[in-house]
Structures are given as C-alpha cells and as structure tokens.
PyMOL CGO cylinders between C-alpha atoms (Angstrom):
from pymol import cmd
from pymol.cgo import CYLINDER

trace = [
    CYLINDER, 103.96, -45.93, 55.44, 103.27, -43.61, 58.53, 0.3, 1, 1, 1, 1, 1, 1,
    CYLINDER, 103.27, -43.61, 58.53, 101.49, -46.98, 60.21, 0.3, 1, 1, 1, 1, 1, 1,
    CYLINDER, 101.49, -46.98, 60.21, 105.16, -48.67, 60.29, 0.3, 1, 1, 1, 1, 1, 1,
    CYLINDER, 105.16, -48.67, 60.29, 106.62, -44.87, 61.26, 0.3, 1, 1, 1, 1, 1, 1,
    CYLINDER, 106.62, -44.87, 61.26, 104.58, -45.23, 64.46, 0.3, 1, 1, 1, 1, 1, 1,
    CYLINDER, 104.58, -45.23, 64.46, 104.53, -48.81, 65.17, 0.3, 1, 1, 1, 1, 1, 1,
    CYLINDER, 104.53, -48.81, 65.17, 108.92, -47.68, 65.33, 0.3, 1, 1, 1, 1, 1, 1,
    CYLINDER, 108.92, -47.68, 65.33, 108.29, -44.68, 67.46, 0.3, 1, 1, 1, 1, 1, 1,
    CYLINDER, 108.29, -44.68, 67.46, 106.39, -47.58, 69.59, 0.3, 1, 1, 1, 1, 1, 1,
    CYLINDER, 106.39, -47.58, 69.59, 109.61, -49.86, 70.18, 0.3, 1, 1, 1, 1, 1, 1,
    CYLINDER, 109.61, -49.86, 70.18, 111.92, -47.06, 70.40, 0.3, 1, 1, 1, 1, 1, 1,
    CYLINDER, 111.92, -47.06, 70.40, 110.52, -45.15, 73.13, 0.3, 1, 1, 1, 1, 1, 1,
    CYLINDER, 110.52, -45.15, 73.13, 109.91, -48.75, 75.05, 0.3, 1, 1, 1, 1, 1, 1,
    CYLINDER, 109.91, -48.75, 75.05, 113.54, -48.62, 75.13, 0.3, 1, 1, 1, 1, 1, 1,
    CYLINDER, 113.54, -48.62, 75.13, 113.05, -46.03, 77.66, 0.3, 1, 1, 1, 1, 1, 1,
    CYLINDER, 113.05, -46.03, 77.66, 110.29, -47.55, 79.23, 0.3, 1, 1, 1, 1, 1, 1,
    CYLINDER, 110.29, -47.55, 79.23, 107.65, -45.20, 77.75, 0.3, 1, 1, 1, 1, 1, 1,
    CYLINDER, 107.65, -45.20, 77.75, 104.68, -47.95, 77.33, 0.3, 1, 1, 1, 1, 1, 1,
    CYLINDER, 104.68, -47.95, 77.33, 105.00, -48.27, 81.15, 0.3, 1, 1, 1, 1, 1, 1,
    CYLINDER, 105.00, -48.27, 81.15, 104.20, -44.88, 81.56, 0.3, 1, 1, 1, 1, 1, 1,
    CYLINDER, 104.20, -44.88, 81.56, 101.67, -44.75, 79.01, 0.3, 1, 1, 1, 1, 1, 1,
    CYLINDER, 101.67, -44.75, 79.01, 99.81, -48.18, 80.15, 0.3, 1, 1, 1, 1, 1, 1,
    CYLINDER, 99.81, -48.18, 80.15, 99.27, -46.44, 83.58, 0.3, 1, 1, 1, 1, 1, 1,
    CYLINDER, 99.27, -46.44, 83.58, 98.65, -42.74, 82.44, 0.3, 1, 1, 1, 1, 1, 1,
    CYLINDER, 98.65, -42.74, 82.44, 95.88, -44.69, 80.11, 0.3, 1, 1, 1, 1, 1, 1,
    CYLINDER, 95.88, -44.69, 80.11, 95.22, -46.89, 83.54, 0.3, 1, 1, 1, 1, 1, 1,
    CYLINDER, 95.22, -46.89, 83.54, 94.69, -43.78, 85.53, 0.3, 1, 1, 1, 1, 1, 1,
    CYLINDER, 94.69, -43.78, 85.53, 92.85, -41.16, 83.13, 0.3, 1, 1, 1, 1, 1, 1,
    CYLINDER, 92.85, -41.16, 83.13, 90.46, -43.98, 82.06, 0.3, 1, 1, 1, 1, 1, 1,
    CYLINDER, 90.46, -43.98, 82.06, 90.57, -46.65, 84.64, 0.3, 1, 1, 1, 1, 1, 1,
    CYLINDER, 90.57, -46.65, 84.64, 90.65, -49.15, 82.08, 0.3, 1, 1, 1, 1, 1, 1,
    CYLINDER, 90.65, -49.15, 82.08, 93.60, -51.45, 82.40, 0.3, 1, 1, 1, 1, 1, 1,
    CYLINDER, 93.60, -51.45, 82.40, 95.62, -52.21, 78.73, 0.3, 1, 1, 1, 1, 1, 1,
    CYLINDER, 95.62, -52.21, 78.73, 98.39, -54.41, 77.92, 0.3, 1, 1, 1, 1, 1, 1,
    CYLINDER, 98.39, -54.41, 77.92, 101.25, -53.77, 76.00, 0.3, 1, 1, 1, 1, 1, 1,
    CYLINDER, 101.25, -53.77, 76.00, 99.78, -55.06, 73.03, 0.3, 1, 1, 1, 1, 1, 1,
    CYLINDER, 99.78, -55.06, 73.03, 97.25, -51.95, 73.01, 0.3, 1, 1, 1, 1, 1, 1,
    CYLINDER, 97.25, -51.95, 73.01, 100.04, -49.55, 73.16, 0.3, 1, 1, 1, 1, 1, 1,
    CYLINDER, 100.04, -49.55, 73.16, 101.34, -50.99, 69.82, 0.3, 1, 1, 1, 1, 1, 1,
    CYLINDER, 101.34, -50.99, 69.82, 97.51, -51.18, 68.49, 0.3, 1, 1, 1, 1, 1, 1,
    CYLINDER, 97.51, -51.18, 68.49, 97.20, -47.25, 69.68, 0.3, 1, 1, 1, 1, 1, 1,
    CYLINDER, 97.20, -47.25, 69.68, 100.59, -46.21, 67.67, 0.3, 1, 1, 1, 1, 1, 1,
    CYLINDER, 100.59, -46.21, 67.67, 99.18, -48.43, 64.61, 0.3, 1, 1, 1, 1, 1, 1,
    CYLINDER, 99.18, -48.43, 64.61, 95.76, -46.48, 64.50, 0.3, 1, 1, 1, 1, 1, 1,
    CYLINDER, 95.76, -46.48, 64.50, 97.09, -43.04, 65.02, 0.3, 1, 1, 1, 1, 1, 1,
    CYLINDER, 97.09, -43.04, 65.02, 99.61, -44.60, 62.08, 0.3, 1, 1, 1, 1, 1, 1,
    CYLINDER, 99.61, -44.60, 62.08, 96.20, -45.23, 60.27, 0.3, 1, 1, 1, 1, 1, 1,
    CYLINDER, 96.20, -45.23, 60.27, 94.86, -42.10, 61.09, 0.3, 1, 1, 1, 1, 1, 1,
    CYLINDER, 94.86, -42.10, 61.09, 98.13, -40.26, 59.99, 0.3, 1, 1, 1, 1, 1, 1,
    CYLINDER, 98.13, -40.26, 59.99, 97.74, -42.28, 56.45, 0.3, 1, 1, 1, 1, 1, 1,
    CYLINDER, 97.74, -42.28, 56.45, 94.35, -41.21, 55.85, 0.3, 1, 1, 1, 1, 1, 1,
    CYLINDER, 94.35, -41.21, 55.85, 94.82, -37.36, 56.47, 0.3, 1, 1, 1, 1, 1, 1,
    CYLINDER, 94.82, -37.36, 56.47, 97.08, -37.75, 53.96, 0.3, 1, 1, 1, 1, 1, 1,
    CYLINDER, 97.08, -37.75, 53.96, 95.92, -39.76, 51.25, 0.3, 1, 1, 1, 1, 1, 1,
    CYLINDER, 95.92, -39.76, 51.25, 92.73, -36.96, 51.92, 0.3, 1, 1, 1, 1, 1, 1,
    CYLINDER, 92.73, -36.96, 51.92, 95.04, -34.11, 51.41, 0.3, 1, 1, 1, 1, 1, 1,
    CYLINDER, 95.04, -34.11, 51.41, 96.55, -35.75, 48.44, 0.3, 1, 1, 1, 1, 1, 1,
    CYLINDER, 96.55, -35.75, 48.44, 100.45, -35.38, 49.72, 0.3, 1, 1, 1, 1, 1, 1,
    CYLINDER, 100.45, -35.38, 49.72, 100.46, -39.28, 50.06, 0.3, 1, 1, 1, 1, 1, 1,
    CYLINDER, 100.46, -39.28, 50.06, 100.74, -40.11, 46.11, 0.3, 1, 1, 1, 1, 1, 1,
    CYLINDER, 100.74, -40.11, 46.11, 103.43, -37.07, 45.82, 0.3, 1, 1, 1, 1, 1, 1,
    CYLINDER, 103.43, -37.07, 45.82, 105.84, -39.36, 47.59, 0.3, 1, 1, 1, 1, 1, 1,
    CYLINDER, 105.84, -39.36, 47.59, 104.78, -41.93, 45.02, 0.3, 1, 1, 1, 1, 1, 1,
]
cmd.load_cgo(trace, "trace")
C-alpha cells in the first residue's frame, strides 16, 4: 500500500513541476542523466522500501 502512497506523492508534486527539479538535482549530484520514468521508479522503490520496514516491524498486518 505505501508503493501506490508514493507513486501519488510522484504525480502530485509533478503538478508543481517537482520531477524537473529532481531529474536535474539527480543530473547534477550524480551526473547521470534520468528520465521521468526513473523518478516514478525512485518513488516506487522507496514505496517498496517503506513496505518492507513495515511488514519487518510487524505494523503492516495491524492495518489488516
């Protein structure tokens, strides 16, 4: 559930333009160019990584 949370936070904030900001902040801390397609794929696997911590910490079946 916290994959689709983020993949929402995604599209909102490119409302306000935030993957431009992000593709060249990634552009100019890495100097490896992205598209916008990785910006989704980054939300998505800090979405993963959110659903992992908590199915590890067991607060992921309380909500079941």
């Amino acid at each position: 559930m916290i994959i689709v949370s983020f993949i929402i936070i995604a599209w909102v904030l490119s409302w306000f333009k935030f993957e431009q900001i992000f593709i060249q902040a990634f552009k100019e801390l890495f100097n490896k160019e992205i598209s916008t397609a990785s910006y989704y794929f980054i939300f998505a696997c800090l979405g993963a990584i959110g659903d992992i911590v908590a199915l590890l910490n067991g607060s992921y079946f309380e909500k079941l």
